[in-house]
C-alpha positions in Angstrom: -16.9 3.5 -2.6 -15.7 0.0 -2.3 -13.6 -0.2 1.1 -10.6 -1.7 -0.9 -9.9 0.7 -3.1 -6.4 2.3 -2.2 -7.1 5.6 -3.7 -10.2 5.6 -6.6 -10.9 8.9 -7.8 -14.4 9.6 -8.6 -14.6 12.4 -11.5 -10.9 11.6 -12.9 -10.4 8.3 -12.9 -6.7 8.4 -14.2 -6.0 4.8 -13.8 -9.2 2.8 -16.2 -11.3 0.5 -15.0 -9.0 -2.4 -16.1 -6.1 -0.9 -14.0 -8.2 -0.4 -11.2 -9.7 -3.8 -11.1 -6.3 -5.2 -12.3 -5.2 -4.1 -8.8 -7.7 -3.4 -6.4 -8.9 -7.5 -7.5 -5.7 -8.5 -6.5 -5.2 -7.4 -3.2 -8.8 -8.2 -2.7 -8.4 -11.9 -3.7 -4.8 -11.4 -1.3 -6.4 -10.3 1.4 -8.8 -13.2 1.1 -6.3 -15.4 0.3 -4.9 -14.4 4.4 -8.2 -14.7 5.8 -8.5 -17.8 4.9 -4.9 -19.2 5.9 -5.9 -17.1 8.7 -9.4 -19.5 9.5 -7.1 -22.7 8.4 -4.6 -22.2 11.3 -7.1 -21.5 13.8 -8.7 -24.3 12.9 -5.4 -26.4 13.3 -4.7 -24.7 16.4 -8.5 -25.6 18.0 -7.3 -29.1 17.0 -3.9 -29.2 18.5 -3.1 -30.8 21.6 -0.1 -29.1 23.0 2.8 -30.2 24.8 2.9 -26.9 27.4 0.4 -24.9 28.3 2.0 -21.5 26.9 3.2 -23.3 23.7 -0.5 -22.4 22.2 -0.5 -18.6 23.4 3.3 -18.4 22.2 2.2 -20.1 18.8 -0.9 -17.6 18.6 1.0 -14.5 19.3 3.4 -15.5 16.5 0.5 -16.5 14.2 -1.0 -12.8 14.7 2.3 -11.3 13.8 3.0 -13.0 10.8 -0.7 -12.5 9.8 -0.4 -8.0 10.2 3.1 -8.7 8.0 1.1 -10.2 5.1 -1.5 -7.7 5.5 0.9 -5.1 5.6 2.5 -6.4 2.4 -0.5 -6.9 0.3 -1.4 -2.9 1.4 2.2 -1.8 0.2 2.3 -3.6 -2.8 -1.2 -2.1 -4.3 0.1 1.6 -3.1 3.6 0.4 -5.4 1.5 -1.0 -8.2 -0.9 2.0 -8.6 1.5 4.2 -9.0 3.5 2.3 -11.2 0.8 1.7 -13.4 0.1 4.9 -13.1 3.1 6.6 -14.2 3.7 3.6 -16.9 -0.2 5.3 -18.4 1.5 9.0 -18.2 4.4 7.9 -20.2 2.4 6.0 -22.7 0.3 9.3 -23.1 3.0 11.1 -24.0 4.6 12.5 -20.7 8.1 12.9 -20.8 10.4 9.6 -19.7 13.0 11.6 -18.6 11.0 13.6 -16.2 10.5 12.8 -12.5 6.5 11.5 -11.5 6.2 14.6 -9.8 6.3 16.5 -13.2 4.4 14.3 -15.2 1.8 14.3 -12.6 2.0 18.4 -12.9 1.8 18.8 -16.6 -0.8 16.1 -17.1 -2.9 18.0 -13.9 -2.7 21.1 -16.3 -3.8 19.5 -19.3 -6.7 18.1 -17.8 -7.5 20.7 -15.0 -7.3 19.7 -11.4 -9.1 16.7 -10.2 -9.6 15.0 -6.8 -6.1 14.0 -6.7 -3.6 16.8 -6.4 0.1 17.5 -6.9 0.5 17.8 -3.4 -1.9 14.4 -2.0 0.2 12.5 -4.9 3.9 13.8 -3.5 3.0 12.7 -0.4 1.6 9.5 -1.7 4.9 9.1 -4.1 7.0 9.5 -0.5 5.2 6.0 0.5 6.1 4.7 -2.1 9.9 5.4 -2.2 9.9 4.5 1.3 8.2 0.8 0.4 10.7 0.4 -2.2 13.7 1.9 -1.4 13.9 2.3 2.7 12.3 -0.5 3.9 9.3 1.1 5.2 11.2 4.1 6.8 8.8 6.7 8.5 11.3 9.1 7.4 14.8 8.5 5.1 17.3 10.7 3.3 17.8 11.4 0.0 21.1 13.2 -0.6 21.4 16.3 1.9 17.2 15.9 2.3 15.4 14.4 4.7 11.9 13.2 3.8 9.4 12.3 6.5 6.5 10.7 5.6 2.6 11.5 6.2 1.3 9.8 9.6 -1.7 8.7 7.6 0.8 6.2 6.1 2.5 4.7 8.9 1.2 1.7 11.0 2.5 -0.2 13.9 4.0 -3.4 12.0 5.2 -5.2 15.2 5.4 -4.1 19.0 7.1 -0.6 18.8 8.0 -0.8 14.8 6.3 1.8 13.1 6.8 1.6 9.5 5.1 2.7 6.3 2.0 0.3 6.0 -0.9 0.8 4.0 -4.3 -0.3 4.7 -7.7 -0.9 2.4 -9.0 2.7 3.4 -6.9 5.4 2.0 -8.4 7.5 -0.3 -7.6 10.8 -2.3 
């Protein structure tokens, strides 16, 4: 398995190949995209003479931060784009529109029997998700009287004490 992919399933490969490159490509070419910003500002910094001798540890530390915030965006936005993609495919194979994911996911798991993803790994994965979009990254948020806390699996430390959700390049179903 390719360490970038967010969550490839082997035997049912819901997504396509086009989906899955469509995505997985992307962040790949993002997160190289960083890496090399990344290599371009240390190699500014090597070059820089500076004016006090903390300026280049204080510049560093905030270089580092802003580097785990891009990372951590990349990560988030292939987790949102899967599953959008996703539930755009279930729709456009007839699952009801008017249904939440959670059911479409159900009934298309019963058409095609269970697969390495199941209903429960893709609620908890869907719980990301609304976090990402809708709570800023909340480890845990409300939703009318209910509280949702989300998996540990899919939290990271963004900054010094901020733990939010934050998806890396190794989850997998």
């Amino acid at each position: 398995m390719d360490d970038f992919d967010i969550f490839y399933c082997d035997p049912v490969d819901f997504f396509g190949d086009d989906v899955n490159s469509l995505v997985l490509d992307a962040y790949k070419a993002t997160l190289e995209g960083i890496e090399r910003l990344d290599k371009r500002v240390c190699d500014e910094f090597r070059g820089t003479i500076w004016s006090h001798p903390d300026e280049e540890s204080h510049r560093q530390d905030h270089w580092e931060e802003q580097l785990t915030l891009l990372r951590y965006h990349a990560g988030n936005m292939g987790l949102v784009s899967l599953v959008t993609l996703f539930d755009a495919w279930m729709i456009q194979h007839g699952a009801d529109r008017d249904s939440k994911i959670t059911q479409r996911f159900e009934k298309l798991e019963k058409v095609l029997g269970p697969g390495p993803l199941s209903l429960a790994r893709f609620e908890n994965i869907g719980l990301a998700r609304n976090s990402i979009i809708h709570h800023s990254g909340a480890p845990e948020y409300p939703n009318g009287k209910k509280k949702y806390t989300v998996e540990t699996e899919f939290i990271a430390e963004i900054s010094d004490g901020d733990f939010r959700v934050g998806i890396s390049g190794d989850l997998h179903c």
